[in-house]
Every structure is written in C-alpha cells, then in structure tokens.
Backbone as JSON Lines, residues from 0, in Angstrom:
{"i":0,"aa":"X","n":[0.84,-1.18,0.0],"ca":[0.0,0.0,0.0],"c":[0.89,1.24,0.0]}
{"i":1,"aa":"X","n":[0.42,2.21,-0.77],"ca":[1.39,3.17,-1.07],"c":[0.78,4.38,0.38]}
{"i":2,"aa":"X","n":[2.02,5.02,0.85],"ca":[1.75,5.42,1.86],"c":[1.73,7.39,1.42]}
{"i":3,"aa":"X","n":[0.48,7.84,1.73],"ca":[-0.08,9.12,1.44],"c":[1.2,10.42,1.65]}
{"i":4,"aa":"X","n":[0.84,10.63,1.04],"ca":[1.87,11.93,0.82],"c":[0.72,13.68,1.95]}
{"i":5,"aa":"X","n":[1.87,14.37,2.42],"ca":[0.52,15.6,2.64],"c":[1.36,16.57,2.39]}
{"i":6,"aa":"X","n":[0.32,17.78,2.42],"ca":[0.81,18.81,1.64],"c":[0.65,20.28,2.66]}
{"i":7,"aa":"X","n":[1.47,20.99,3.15],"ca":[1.38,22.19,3.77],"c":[1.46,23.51,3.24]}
{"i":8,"aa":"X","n":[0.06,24.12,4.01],"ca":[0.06,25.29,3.29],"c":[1.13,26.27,3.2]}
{"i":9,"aa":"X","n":[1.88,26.46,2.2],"ca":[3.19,27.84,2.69],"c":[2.51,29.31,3.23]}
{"i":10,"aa":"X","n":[1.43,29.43,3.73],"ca":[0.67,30.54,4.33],"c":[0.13,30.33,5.37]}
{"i":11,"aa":"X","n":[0.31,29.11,5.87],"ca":[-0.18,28.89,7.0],"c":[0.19,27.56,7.63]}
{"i":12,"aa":"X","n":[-0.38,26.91,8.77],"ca":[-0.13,25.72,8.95],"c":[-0.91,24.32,8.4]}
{"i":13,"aa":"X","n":[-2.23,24.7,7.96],"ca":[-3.26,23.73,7.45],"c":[-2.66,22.91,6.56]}
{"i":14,"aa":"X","n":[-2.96,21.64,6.7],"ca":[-2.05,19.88,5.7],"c":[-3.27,19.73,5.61]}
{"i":15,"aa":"X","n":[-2.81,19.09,4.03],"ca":[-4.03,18.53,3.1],"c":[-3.51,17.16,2.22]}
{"i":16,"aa":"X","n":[-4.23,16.7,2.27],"ca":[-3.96,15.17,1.4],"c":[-3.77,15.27,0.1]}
{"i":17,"aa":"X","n":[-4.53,15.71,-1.15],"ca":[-4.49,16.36,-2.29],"c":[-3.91,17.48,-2.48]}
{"i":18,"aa":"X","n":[-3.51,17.76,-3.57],"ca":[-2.73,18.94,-4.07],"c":[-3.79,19.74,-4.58]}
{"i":19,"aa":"X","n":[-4.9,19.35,-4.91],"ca":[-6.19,20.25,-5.85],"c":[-6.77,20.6,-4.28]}
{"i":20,"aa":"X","n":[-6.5,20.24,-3.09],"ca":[-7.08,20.99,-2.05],"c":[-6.31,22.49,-1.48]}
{"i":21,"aa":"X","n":[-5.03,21.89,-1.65],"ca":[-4.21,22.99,-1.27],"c":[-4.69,24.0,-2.38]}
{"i":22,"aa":"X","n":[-4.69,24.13,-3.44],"ca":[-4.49,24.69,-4.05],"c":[-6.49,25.51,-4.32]}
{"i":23,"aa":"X","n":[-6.83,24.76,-3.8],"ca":[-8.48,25.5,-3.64],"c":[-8.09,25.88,-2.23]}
{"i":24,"aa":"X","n":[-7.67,25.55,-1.7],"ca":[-7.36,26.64,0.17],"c":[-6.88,27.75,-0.51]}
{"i":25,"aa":"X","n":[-5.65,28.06,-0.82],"ca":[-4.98,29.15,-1.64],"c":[-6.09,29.8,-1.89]}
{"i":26,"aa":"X","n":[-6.05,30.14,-3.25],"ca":[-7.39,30.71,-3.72],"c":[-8.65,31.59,-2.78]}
{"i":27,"aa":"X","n":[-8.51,30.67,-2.2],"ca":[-10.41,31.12,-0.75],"c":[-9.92,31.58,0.06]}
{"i":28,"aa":"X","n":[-8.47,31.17,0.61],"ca":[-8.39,31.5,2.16],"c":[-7.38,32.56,2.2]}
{"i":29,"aa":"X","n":[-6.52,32.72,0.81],"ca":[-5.15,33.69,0.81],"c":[-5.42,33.86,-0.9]}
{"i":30,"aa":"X","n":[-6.56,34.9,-1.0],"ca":[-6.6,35.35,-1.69],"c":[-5.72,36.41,-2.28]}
{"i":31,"aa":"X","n":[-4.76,36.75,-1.62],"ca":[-3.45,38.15,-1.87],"c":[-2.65,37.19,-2.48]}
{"i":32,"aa":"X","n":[-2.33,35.74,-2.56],"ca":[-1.41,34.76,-3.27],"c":[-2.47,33.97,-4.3]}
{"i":33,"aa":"X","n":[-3.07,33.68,-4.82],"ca":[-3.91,33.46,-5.48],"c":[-3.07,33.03,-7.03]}
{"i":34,"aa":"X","n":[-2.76,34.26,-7.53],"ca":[-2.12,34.18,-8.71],"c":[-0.99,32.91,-8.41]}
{"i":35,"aa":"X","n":[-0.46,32.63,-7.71],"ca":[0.6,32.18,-7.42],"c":[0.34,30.52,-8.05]}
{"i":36,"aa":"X","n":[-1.04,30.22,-7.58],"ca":[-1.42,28.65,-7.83],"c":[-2.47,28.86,-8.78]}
{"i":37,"aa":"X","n":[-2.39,29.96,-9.62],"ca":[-3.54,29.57,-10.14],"c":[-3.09,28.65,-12.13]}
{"i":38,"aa":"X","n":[-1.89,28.87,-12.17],"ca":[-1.38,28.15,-13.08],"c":[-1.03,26.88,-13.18]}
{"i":39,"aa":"X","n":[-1.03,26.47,-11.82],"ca":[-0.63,25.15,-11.39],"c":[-1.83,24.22,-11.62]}
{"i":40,"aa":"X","n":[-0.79,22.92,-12.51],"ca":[-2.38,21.32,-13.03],"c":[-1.89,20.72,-12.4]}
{"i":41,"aa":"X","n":[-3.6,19.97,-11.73],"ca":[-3.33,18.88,-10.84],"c":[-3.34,17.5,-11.84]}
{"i":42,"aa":"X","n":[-1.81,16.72,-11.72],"ca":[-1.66,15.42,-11.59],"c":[-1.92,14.2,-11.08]}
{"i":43,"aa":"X","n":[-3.09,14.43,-10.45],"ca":[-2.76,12.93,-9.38],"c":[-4.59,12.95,-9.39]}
{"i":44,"aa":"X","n":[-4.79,12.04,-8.81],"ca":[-6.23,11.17,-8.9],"c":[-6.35,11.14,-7.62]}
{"i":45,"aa":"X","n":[-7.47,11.48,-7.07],"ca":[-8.29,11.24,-5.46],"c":[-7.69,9.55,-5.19]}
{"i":46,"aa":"X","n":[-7.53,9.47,-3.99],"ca":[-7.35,8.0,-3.03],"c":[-8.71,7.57,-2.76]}
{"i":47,"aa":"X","n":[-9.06,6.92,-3.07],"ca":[-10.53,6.44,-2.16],"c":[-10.55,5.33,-1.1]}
C-alpha cells in the first residue's frame, strides 16, 4: 500500500492530502497569493 503523501500550506499551517485541495485553500483562504497557484495542473487522482 502506497503510503499518502501531505501537503502544507506555505501561508499557513493547514495539511491537506491532495494537491487540488491545497491549491483551492490558496485561492479562498489567501486570496493576496492566489495568482501564485492559479497556473498550477493537478496530476494525481483522489485516493478512495
């Protein structure tokens, strides 16, 4: 079993499992960095 990767916000302390979450936190929650992720494609497929 492949063991989960997590991801921390560089604006804060909030970890997220997906990269398309971090990157929708960005956006909503630090909207003054916004631009920053908004070029960035998500690679990877939900874990279920």
């Amino acid at each position: 079993m492949r063991k989960h990767e997590t991801r921390t916000c560089p604006y804060c302390d909030l970890v997220f499992t997906y990269h398309a979450e971090l990157i929708d936190h960005v956006v909503n929650d630090h909207p003054d960095h916004a631009a920053v992720v908004a070029g960035l494609e998500v690679h990877e497929l939900p874990h279920d």
